[in-house]
C-alpha positions as MATLAB code, in Angstrom:
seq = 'XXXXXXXXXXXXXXXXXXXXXXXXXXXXXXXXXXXXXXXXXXXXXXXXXXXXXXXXXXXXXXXXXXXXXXXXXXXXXXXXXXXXXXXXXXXXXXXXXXXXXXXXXXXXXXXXXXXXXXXXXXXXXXXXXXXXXXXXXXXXXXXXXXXXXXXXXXXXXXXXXXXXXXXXXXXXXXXXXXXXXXXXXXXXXXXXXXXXXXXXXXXXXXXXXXXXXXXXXXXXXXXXXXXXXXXXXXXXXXXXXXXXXXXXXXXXXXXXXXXXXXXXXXXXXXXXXXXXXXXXXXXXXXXXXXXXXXXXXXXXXXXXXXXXXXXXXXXXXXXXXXXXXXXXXXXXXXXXXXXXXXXXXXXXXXXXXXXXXXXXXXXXXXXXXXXXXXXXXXXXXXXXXXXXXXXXXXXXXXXXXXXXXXXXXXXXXXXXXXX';
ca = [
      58.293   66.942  184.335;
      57.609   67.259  180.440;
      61.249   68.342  178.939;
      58.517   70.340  176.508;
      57.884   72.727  179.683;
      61.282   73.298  180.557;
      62.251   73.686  176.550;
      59.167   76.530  176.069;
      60.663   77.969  179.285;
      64.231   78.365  177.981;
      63.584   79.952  174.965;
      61.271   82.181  176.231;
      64.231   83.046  178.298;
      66.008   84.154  175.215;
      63.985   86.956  174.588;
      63.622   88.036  178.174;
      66.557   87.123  180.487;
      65.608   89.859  183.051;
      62.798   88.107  183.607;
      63.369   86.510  186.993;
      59.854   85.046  187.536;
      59.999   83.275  184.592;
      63.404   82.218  185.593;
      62.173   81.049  189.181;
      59.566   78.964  186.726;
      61.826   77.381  184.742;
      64.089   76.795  188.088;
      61.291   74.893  189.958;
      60.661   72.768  186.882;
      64.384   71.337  186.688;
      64.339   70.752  190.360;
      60.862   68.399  189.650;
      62.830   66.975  186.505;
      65.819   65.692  189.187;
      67.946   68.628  186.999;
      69.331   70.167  189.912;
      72.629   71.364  188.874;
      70.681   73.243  186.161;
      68.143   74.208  188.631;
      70.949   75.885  191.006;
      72.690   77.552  187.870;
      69.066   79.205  187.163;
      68.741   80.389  190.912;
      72.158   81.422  190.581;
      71.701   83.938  188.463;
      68.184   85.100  190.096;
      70.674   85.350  193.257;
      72.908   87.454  191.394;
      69.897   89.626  190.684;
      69.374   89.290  194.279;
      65.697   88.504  192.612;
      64.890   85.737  194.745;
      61.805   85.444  196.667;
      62.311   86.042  200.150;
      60.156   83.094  201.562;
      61.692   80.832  198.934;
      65.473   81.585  200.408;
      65.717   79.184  203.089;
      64.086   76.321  200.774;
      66.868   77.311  197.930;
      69.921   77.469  200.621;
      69.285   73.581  201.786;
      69.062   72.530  197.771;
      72.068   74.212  197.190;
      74.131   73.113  200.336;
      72.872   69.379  199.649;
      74.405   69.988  196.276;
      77.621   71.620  197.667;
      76.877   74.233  196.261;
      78.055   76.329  199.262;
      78.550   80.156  198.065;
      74.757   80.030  197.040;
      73.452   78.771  200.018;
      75.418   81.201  201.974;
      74.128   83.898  199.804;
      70.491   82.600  200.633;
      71.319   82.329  204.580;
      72.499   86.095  204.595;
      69.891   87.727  202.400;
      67.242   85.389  205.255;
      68.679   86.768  208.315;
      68.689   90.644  206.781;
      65.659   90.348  205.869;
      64.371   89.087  209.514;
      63.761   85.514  208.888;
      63.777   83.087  211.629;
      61.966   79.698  210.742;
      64.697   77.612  209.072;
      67.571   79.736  209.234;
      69.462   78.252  212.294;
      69.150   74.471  210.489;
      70.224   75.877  207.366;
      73.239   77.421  209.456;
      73.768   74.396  210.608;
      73.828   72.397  207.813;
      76.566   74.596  205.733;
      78.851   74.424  208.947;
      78.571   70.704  208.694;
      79.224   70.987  205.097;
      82.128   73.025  205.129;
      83.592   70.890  208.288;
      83.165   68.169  205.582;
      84.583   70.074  203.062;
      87.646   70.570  205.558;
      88.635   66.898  205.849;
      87.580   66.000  201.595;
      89.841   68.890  200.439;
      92.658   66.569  202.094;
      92.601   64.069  199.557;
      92.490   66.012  196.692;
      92.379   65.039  193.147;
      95.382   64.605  190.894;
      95.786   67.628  189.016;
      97.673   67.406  185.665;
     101.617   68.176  185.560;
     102.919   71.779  185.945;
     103.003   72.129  181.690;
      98.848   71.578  182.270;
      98.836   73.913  184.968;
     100.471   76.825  183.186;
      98.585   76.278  179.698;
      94.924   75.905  181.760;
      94.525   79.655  181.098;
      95.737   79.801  177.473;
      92.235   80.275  176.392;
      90.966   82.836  178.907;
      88.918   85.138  177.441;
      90.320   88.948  177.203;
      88.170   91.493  175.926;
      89.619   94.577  173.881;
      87.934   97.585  174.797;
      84.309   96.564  174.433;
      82.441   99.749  175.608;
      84.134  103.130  177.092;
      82.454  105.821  179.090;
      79.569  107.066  176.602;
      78.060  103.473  176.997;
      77.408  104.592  180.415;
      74.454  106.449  181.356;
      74.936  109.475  183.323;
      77.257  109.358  186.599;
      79.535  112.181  185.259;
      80.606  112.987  189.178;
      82.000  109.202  189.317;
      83.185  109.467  185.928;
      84.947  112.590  186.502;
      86.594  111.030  189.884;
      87.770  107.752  187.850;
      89.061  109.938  184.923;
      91.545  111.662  187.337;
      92.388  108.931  189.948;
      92.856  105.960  187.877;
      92.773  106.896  183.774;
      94.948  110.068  184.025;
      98.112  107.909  185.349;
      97.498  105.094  182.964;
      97.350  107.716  180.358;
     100.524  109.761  181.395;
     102.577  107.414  182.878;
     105.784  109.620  182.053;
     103.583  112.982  184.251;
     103.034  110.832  186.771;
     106.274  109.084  187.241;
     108.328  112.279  187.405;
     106.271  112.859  191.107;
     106.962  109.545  192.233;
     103.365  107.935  191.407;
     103.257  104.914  188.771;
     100.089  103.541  187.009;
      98.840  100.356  187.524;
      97.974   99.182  191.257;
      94.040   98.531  192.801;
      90.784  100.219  193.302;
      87.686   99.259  194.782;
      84.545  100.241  193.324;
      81.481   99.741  195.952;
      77.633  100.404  196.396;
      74.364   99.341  196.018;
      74.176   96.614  194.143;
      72.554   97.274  189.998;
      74.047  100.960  189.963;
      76.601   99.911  187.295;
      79.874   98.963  188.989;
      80.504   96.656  186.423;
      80.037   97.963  183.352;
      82.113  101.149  184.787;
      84.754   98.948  185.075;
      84.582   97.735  181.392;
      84.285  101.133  180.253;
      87.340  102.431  182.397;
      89.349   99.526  180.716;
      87.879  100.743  177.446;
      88.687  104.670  178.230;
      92.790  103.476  179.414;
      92.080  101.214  175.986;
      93.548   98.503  177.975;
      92.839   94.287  177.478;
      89.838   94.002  180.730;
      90.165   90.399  182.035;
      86.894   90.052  183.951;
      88.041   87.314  187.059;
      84.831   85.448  187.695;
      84.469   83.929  191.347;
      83.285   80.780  190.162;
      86.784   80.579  188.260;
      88.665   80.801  191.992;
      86.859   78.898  194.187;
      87.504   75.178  194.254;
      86.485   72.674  197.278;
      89.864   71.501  197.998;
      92.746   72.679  199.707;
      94.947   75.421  197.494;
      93.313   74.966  194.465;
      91.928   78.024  195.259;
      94.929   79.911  195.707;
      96.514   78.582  192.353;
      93.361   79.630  190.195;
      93.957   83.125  191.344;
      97.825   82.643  191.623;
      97.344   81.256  187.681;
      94.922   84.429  186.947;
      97.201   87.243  188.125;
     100.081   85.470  185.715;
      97.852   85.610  182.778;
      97.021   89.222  183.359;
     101.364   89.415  183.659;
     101.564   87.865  180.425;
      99.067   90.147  178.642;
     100.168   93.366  180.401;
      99.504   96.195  180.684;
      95.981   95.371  181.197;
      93.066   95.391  183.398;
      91.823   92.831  185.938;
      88.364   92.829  187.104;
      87.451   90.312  190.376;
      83.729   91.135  190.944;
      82.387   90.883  194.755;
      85.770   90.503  195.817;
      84.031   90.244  199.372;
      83.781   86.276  198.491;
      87.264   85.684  197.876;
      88.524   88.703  200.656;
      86.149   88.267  203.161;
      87.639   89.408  206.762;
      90.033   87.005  208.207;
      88.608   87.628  211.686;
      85.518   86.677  210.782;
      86.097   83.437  209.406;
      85.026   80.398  210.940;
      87.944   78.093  209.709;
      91.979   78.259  209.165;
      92.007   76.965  205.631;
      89.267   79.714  204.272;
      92.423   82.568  205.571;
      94.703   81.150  202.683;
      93.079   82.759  199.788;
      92.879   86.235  201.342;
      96.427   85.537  202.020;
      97.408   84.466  198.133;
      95.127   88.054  197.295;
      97.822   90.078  199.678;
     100.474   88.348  197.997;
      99.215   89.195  194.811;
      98.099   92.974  195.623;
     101.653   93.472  197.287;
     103.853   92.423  194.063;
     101.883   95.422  192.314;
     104.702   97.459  193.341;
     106.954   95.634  190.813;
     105.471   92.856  188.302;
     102.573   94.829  188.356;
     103.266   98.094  187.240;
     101.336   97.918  183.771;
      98.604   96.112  185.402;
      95.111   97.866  187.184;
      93.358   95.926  188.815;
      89.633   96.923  189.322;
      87.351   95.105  192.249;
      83.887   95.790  192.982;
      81.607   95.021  196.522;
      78.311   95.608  197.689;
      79.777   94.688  201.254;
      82.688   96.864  201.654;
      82.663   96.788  205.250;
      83.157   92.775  204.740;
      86.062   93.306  203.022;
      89.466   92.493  204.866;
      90.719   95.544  206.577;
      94.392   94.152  204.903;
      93.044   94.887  201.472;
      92.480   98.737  201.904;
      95.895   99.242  203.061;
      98.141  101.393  201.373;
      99.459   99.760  197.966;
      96.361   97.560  197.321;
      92.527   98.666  197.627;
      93.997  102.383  198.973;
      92.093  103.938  196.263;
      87.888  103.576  196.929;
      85.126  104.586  194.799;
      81.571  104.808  196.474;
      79.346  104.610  192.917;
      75.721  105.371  194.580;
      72.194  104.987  192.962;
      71.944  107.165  189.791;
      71.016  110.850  190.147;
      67.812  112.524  188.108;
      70.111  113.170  185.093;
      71.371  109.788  185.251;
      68.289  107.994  185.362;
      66.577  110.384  182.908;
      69.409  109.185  180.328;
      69.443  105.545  181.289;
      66.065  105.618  180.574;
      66.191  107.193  177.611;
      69.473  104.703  176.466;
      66.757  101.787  177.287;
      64.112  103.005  175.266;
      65.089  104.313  172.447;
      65.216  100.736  170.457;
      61.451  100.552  171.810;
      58.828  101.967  170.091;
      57.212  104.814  172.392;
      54.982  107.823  172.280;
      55.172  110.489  174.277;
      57.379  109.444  176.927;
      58.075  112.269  179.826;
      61.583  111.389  180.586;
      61.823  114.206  183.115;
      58.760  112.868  185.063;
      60.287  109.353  185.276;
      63.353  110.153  186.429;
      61.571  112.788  189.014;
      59.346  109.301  190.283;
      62.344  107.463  190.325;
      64.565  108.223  192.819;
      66.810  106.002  194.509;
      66.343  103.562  191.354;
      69.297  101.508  190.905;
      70.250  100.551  186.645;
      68.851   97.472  187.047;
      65.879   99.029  188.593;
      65.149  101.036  185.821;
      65.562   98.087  183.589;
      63.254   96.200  185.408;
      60.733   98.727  184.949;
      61.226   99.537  181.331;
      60.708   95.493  181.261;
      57.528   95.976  183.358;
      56.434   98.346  181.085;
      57.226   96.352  177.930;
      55.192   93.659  179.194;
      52.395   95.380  179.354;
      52.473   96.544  176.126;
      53.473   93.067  174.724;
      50.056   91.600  176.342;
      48.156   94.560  174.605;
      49.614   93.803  171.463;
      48.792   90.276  171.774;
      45.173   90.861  172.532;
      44.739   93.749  169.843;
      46.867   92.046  167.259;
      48.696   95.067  166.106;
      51.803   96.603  167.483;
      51.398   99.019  170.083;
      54.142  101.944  171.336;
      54.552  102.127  175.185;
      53.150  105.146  176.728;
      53.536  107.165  179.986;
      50.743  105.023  181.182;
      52.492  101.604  180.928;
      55.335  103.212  183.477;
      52.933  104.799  185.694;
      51.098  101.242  186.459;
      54.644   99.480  186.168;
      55.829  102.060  189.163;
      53.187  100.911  191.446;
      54.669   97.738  191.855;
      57.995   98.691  192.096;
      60.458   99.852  194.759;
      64.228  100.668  194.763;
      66.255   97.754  195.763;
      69.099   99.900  196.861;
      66.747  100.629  200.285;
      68.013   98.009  201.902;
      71.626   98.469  201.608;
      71.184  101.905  202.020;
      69.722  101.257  205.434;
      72.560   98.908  206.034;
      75.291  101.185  205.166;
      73.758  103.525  207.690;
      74.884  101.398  210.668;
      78.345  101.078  209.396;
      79.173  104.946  208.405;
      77.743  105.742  212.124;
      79.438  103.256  214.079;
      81.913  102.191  212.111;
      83.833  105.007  210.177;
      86.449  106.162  212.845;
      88.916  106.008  209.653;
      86.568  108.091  207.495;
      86.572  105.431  205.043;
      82.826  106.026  204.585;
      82.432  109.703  204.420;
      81.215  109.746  200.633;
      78.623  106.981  201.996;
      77.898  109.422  205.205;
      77.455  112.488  202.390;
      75.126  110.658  200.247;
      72.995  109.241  203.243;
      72.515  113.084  204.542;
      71.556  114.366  200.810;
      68.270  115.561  200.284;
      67.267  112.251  197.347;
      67.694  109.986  200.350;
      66.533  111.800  203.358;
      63.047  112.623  201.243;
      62.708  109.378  200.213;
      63.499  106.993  202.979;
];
């Protein structure tokens, strides 16, 4: 493969990262270039998107398990199996068993690591970012907004009110949904609201093929976020690194929901200036042991965003983009059920469209009503599918009523119209 390809790919990257076909291009190109580290890194992030072609899943799971690249291919495996795909998926099953058996015996002879002075500067550079965005950055969602203003700003806020009934600041909450409906960036912007230092834990920071390393990345982690206290911690899909204990097929995968516990439970005392903030699209693969009282005890179901949301998230995405005429109400009316990065996607969709125009015409070109209405045809809401999945867990799995704000949203009239 011509590096000239891959090169023209890149860059046309910069100017449209959401593009995930163009991504998937540029991916299949460094896996005929031999490039396949870069090639997984690229359907990585498609992954993250969860962008990737269902028929290509089961090809991309064996790449990435030959490469040990093991969260990725289990990634691939799930997303095959929800979505009802049998050819391949019991040899790709296979093969990541084998892989992590093998994993089991190589993490024995681990590396030397550097001395314990290494060890406890390897996080001196970690990146900490000072109240980057705060609520108004965040289209719409004033219901959640509301909810995280009084259950986790208030107290950080008014620690003095707070104390004097016995409740502290500081401590964990879970933020879960559909994936693309902005758990993220609500995190950021809570950090920025408490004007708090957010420390965004990354999984590919934690994990680590041999035995314990694990455990001291996120050991080393929680220490930094000590150091720069008060703070906020963010570990995103904390169902990777807290994944239920009875459902795991191997002893030494238990030790870093253990080292999370451990961590969670000395909230109650080195922790008191630090909140830390998780997010999940799979709360119900959490570890039960997380939402007990004094670590994940406080949950936040952030759902796809309403008409007034999506009428001003479209309206925050466009309004850098030359338009004309744009009927904000009827997009968010033929919208429902859109996640955020839905409505990105079609804005993008949209933008395309006028981009080819403009190339053909040779002048520029404002998008129009039009542009959306043949960009909708080809798109659905992503959130369908976990929204049918939830529905299985909040009816036969909710004898704690830990999924009643799922239960109400599933019986509103949005999702009973429109599934």
């Amino acid at each position: 493969m011509d590096d000239t390809k891959i090169n023209a790919l890149k860059q046309a990257l910069q100017f449209t990262p959401e593009n995930h076909a163009l991504r998937l291009t540029l991916a299949e190109a460094l896996v005929e270039a031999n490039r396949l580290d870069e090639a997984l890194d690229e359907y990585n992030t498609i992954n993250e998107a969860q962008a990737i072609p269902v028929d290509q899943l089961i090809q991309i799971g064996l790449l990435a398990t030959a490469q040990n690249r093991l969260a990725l291919a289990q990634s691939c495996l799930d997303q095959a199996v929800a979505g009802g795909i049998v050819q391949g998926t019991a040899d790709l099953q296979k093969k990541i068993a084998s892989k992590k058996e093998d994993d089991g015996f190589q993490r024995l002879f681990a590396p030397p690591r550097g001395g314990e002075e290494d060890d406890e500067n390897s996080f001196a550079d970690l990146e900490i970012e000072q109240n980057s965005i705060d609520f108004s950055a965040v289209g719409g969602m004033s219901n959640i907004k509301k909810v995280i203003h009084k259950m986790i700003i208030l107290p950080v806020l008014k620690p003095d009110l707070y104390a004097k009934y016995g409740r502290r600041s500081g401590g964990g909450v879970l933020l879960y949904g559909p994936p693309g409906c902005g758990k993220t960036m609500l995190a950021r912007a809570t950090a920025g609201e408490c004007k708090l230092p957010f420390i965004n834990i990354r999984i590919e920071d934690i994990l680590n093929p041999y035995i314990g390393v694990s455990e001291k990345n996120l050991h080393r982690f929680f220490q930094a976020a000590r150091q720069n206290a008060p703070c906020v911690i963010f570990i995103d899909e904390i169902d990777a690194i807290g994944f239920a204990r009875r459902r795991q097929s191997s002893s030494h995968q238990r030790g870093l929901v253990d080292q999370l516990l451990q961590e969670l439970d000395s909230i109650g005392s080195e922790n008191d200036s630090i909140l830390v903030l998780a997010a999940t699209n799979a709360p119900w693969d959490v570890d039960d042991a997380l939402m007990r009282p004094g670590r994940f005890d406080r949950r936040v179901f952030v759902p796809p965003p309403d008409h007034a949301a999506r009428k001003e998230i479209i309206t925050l995405l466009t309004k850098d983009i030359p338009n004309e005429r744009l009927n904000y109400r009827r997009l968010a009316n033929k919208t429902s059920l859109f996640s955020g990065a839905d409505l990105k996607a079609l804005v993008n969709s949209a933008v395309d469209q006028v981009i080819d125009e403009a190339l053909s015409q040779g002048k520029e070109i404002p998008v129009k009503m039009p542009h959306f209405e043949e960009a909708l045809t080809e798109l659905r809401p992503t959130t369908l599918d976990w929204l049918n999945r939830a529905q299985n867990y909040v009816e036969f799995a909710n004898f704690d009523q830990r999924y009643d704000d799922v239960l109400k949203y599933l019986r509103s009239r949005e999702v009973r119209w429109n599934r």
